[in-house]
C-alpha positions in Angstrom: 46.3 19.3 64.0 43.1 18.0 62.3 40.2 20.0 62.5 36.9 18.0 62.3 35.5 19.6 59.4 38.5 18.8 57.6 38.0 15.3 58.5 34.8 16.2 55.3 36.6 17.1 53.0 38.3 16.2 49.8 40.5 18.8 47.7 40.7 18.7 43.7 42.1 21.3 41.4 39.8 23.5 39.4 36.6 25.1 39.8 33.3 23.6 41.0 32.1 20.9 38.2 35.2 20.1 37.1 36.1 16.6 35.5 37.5 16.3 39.0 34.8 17.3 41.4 33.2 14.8 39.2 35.7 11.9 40.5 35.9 13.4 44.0 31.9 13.2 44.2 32.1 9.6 42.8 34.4 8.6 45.1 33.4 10.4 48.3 29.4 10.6 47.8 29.1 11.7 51.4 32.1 14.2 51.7 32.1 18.0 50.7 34.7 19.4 48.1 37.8 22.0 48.3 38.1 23.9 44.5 41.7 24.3 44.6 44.1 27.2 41.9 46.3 24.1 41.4 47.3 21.0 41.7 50.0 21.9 44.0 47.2 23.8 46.4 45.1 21.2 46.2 48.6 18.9 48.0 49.1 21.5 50.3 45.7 21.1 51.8 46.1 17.5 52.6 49.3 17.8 53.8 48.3 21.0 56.0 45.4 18.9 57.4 42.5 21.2 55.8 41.1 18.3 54.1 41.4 14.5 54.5 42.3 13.8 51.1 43.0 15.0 47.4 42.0 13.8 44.0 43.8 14.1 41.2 44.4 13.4 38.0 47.1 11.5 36.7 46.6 10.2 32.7 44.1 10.1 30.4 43.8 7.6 27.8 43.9 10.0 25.1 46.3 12.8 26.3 48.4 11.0 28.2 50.1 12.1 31.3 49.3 14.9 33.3 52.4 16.7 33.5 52.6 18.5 36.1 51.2 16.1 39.0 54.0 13.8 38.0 56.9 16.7 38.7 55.2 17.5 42.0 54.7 13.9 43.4 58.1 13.2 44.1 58.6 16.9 46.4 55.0 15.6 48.4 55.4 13.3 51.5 51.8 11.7 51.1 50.6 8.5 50.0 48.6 7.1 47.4 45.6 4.7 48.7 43.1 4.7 45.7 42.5 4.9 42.4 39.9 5.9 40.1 38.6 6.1 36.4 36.4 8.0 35.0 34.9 8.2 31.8 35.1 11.6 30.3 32.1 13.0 28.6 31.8 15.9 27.1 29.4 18.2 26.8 29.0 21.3 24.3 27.3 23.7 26.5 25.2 27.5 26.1 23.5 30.2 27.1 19.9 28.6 27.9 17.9 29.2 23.7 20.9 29.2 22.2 20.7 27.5 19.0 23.7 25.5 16.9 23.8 27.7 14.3 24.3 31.2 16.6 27.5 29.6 18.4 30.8 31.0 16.7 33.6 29.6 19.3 33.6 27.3 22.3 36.3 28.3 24.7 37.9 25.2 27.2 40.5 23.6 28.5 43.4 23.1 25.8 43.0 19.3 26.5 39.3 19.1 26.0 39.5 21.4 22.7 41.6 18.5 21.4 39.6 15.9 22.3 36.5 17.1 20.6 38.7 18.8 17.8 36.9 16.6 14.8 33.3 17.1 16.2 34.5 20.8 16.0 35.7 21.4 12.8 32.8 19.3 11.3 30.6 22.1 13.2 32.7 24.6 12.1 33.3 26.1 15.4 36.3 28.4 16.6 38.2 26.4 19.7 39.7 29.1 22.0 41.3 27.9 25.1 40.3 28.9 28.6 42.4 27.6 31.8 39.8 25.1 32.2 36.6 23.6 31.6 34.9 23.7 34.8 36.3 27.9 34.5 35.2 28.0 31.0 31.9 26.9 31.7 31.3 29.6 34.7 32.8 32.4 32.4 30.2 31.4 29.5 27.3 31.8 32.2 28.7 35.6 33.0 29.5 36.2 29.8 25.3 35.5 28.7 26.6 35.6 24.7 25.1 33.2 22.3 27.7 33.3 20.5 30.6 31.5 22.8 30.2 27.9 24.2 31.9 26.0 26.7 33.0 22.3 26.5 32.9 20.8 30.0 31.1 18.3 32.0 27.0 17.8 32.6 27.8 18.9 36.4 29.5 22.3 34.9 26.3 22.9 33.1 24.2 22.0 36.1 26.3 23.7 38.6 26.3 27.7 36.0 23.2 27.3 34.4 24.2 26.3 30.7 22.3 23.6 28.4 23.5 21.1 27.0 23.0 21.5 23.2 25.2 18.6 22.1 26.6 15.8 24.8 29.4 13.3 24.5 31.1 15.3 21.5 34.2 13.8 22.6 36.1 12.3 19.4 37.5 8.8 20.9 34.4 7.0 23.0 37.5 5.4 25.4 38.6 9.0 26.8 39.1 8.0 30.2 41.3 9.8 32.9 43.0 7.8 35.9 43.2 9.8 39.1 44.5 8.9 42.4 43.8 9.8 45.8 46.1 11.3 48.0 46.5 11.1 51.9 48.6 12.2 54.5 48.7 8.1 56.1 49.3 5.2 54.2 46.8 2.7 53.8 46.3 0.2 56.6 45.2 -3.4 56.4 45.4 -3.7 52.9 44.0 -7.1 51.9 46.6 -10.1 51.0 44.0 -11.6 48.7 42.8 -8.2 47.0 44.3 -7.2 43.5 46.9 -4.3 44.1 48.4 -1.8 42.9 51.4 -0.1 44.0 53.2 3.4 43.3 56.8 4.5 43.2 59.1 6.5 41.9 63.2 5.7 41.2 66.2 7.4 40.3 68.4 4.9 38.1 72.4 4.9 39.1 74.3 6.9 35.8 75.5 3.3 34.9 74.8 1.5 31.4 72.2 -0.7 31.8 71.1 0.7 35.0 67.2 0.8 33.4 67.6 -2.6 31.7 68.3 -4.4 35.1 65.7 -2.6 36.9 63.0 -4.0 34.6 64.3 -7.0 34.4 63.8 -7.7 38.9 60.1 -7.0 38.0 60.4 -9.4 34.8 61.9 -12.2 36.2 59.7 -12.4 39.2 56.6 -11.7 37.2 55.6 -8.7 38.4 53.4 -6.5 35.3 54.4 -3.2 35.3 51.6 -0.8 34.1 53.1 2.2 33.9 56.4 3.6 33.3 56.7 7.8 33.3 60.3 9.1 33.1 61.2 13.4 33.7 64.5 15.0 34.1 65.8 16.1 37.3 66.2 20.2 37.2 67.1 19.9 33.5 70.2 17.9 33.9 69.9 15.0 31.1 72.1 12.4 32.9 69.5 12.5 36.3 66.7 10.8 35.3 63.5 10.6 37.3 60.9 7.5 36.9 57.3 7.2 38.2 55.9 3.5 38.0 52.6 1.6 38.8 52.7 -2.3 39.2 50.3 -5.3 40.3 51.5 -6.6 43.2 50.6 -6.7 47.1 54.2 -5.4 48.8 53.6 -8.5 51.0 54.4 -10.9 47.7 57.8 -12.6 47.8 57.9 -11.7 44.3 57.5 -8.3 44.8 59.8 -7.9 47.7 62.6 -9.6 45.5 62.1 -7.2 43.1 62.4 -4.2 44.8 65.5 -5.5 46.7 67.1 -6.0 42.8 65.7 -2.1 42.5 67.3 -0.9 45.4 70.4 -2.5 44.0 70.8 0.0 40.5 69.0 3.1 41.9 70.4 6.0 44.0 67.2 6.8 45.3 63.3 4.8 45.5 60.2 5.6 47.4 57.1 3.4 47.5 54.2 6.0 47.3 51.4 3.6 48.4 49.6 0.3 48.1 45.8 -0.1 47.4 43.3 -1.7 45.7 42.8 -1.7 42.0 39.7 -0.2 40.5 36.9 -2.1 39.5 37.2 -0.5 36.0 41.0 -1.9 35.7 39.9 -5.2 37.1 37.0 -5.7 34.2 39.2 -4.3 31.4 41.9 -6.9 32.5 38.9 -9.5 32.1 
């Protein structure tokens, strides 16, 4: 049963100031946040009622997939009802006096180490990796050594009590990651005349071709498919999982036609969830 405190809250993995808390905070100004161990932890609380929804990350522009959301998804009964980017900035943070020249290694998570990796090396700075940077961060504040940074958000540094000696060292100016929000109940009255995105994921029949005529329902009734992921099934190489993202209300004919050619050449498909798209995807589209 929902509590009503739950009702509050929104779950995201890592520890307080965490790219993630970020989005959570940015989506859900008025809502409190769940640190969660893991991604998986930060499900369970959704789908145990503890908190109303989760946010979580799901690619990044530079990195690519997150990994490990996409082999939990397809065990989770909830639903997908938002989306959100965020620009990721990063920010090279200290001990409070800490000068440039006294910092010897920056510890973070692998993924941020890599995208600041030129901005590093032209500082001559040691990377060492930390389970994340929102952890990293909280570790440098206990740690009180000059000598070791952390690379994580301006929240991070606001939340432990670092400064920022060096912000936005990130190496691409387009690092963005996508995240999604997760409920336990689809979502309702989802405008006709909104743009839309919608979530699935599809196991294609062991049949040549199989892939080829998939694509081609969405092709031929002009449906643009943003994102194609595809994983192995428990490490057997002929059971082949997919994860897509498409523009299209599942009220279009065109959409409807296409998954009916879908449900034709797969053994298994379930629709995650319908929402709106982002602002951010709607100006980029232009």
């Amino acid at each position: 049963m929902t509590n009503k405190n739950s009702e509050n809250l929104v779950s995201f993995q890592g520890d307080l100031g965490a790219y993630s808390n970020l989005a959570a905070k940015q989506l859900f100004p008025e809502m409190e946040v769940l640190p969660c161990r893991t991604f998986e932890d930060a499900l369970a609380a959704v789908d145990e009622a503890d908190v109303k929804y989760a946010v979580i990350p799901i690619e990044n522009s530079v990195a690519g997939r997150v990994a490990d959301i996409h082999y939990l998804i397809p065990h989770s009964s909830l639903h997908i009802i938002g989306e959100h980017f965020l620009r990721i900035n990063h920010n090279l943070l200290v001990v409070p006096g800490t000068r440039l020249e006294d910092l010897k290694c920056v510890r973070s998570h692998e993924q941020a180490l890599g995208q600041c990796r030129r901005t590093l090396d032209n500082l001559g700075i040691r990377r060492e990796v930390f389970a994340d940077t929102a952890a990293a961060a909280k570790h440098v504040a206990e740690l009180g050594d000059p000598q070791v940074g952390a690379i994580a958000s301006a929240l991070a540094g606001e939340i432990y009590g670092l400064e920022s000696i060096k912000k936005d060292i990130e190496d691409a100016a387009h690092n963005t990651t996508r995240f999604v929000v997760f409920s336990r109940e689809p979502l309702k009255a989802l405008p006709q005349d909104a743009p839309t995105m919608t979530s699935f994921i599809f196991q294609v029949r062991n049949t040549p071709a199989a892939l080829y005529k998939v694509m081609g329902g969405f092709a031929t009734n002009g449906i643009n498919m943003t994102k194609l992921e595809s994983y192995q099934l428990d490490g057997a190489i002929s059971a082949t999982q997919f994860y897509a993202d498409i523009e299209g209300h599942p009220d279009d004919k065109g959409v409807q036609n296409a998954f009916e050619e879908l449900a034709f050449f797969t053994n298994d498909y379930r629709i995650l969830g319908s929402y709106p798209q982002s602002q951010y995807r709607i100006e980029k589209r232009g």
